[in-house]
C-alpha positions in Angstrom: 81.3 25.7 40.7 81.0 25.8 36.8 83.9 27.7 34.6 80.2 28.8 32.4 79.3 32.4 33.0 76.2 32.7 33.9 75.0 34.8 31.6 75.7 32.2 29.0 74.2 29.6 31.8 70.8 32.5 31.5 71.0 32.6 27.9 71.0 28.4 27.9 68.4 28.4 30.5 66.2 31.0 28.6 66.2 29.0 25.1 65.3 25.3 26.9 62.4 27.6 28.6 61.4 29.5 25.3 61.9 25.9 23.4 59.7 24.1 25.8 56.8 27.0 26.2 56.5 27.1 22.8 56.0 23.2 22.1 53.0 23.5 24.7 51.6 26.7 23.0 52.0 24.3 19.6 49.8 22.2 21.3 47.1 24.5 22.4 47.3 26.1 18.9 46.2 22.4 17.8 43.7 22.0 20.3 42.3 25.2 19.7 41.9 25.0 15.7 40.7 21.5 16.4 37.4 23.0 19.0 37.1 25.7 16.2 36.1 23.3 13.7 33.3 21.7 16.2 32.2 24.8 16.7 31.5 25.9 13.1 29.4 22.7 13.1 27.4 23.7 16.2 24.0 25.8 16.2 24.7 29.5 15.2 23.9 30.3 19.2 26.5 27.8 20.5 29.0 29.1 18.0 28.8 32.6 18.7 29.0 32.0 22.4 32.0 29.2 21.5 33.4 31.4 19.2 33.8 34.5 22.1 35.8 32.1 24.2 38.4 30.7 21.5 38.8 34.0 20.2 40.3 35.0 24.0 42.0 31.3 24.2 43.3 32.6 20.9 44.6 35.8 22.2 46.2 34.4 24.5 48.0 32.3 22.7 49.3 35.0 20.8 50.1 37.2 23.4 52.1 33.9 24.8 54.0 33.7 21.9 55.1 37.4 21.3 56.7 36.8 25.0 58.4 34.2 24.0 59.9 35.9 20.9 60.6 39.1 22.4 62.6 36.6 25.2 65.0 35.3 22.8 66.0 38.9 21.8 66.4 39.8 25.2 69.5 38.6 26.9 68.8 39.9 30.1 65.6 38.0 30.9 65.3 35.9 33.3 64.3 32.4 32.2 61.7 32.1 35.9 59.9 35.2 34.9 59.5 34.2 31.4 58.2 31.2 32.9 56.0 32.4 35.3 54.6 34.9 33.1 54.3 32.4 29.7 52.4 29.8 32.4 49.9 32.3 33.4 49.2 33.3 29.9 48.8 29.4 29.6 46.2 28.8 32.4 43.9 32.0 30.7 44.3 30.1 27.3 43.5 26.8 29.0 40.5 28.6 31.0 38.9 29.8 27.8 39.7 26.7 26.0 37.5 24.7 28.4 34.9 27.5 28.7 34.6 26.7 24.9 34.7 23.5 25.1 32.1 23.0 27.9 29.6 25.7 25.6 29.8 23.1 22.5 29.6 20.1 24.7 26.1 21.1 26.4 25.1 22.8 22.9 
């Protein structure tokens, strides 16, 4: 049994979770801004339509990241349901990412 009390062993656990979510919402942030750019270049139709869907991947995003903020100020949460909940947000911006994508792909 470790001599770590486990709320430091939560606290510990909390940051690698926050650290980690966030590196993967970096990379949807990319991905995103990336798709944003082919759709400005698309027909105004496709872009609007495009547009709709990164603007929710977008929000999404966000709302993944203000959860992971408000985490590291809160001592008391617990690093699976910041997961869980952080990983949901994930598969909606992932979702509306590919919606996106599929909209400027068939043009």
């Amino acid at each position: 049994m470790s001599n770590v009390p486990s709320s430091t062993a939560n606290d510990r656990e909390t940051t690698q979770v926050v650290n980690s979510m966030t590196g993967t919402l970096d990379l949807w942030r990319a991905r995103i801004d990336e798709l944003k750019v082919q759709a400005d270049l698309a027909k105004l139709e496709t872009r609007e339509r495009a547009t709709k869907q990164l603007d929710i991947a977008q929000n999404a995003c966000l709302a993944a990241y203000s959860k992971l903020r408000e985490a590291g100020r809160d001592a008391a949460v617990n690093a699976d349901t910041l997961r869980d909940g952080v990983q949901k947000l994930l598969q909606d911006v992932r979702s509306a990412f590919e919606a996106a994508q599929a909209v400027i792909t068939r043009g």
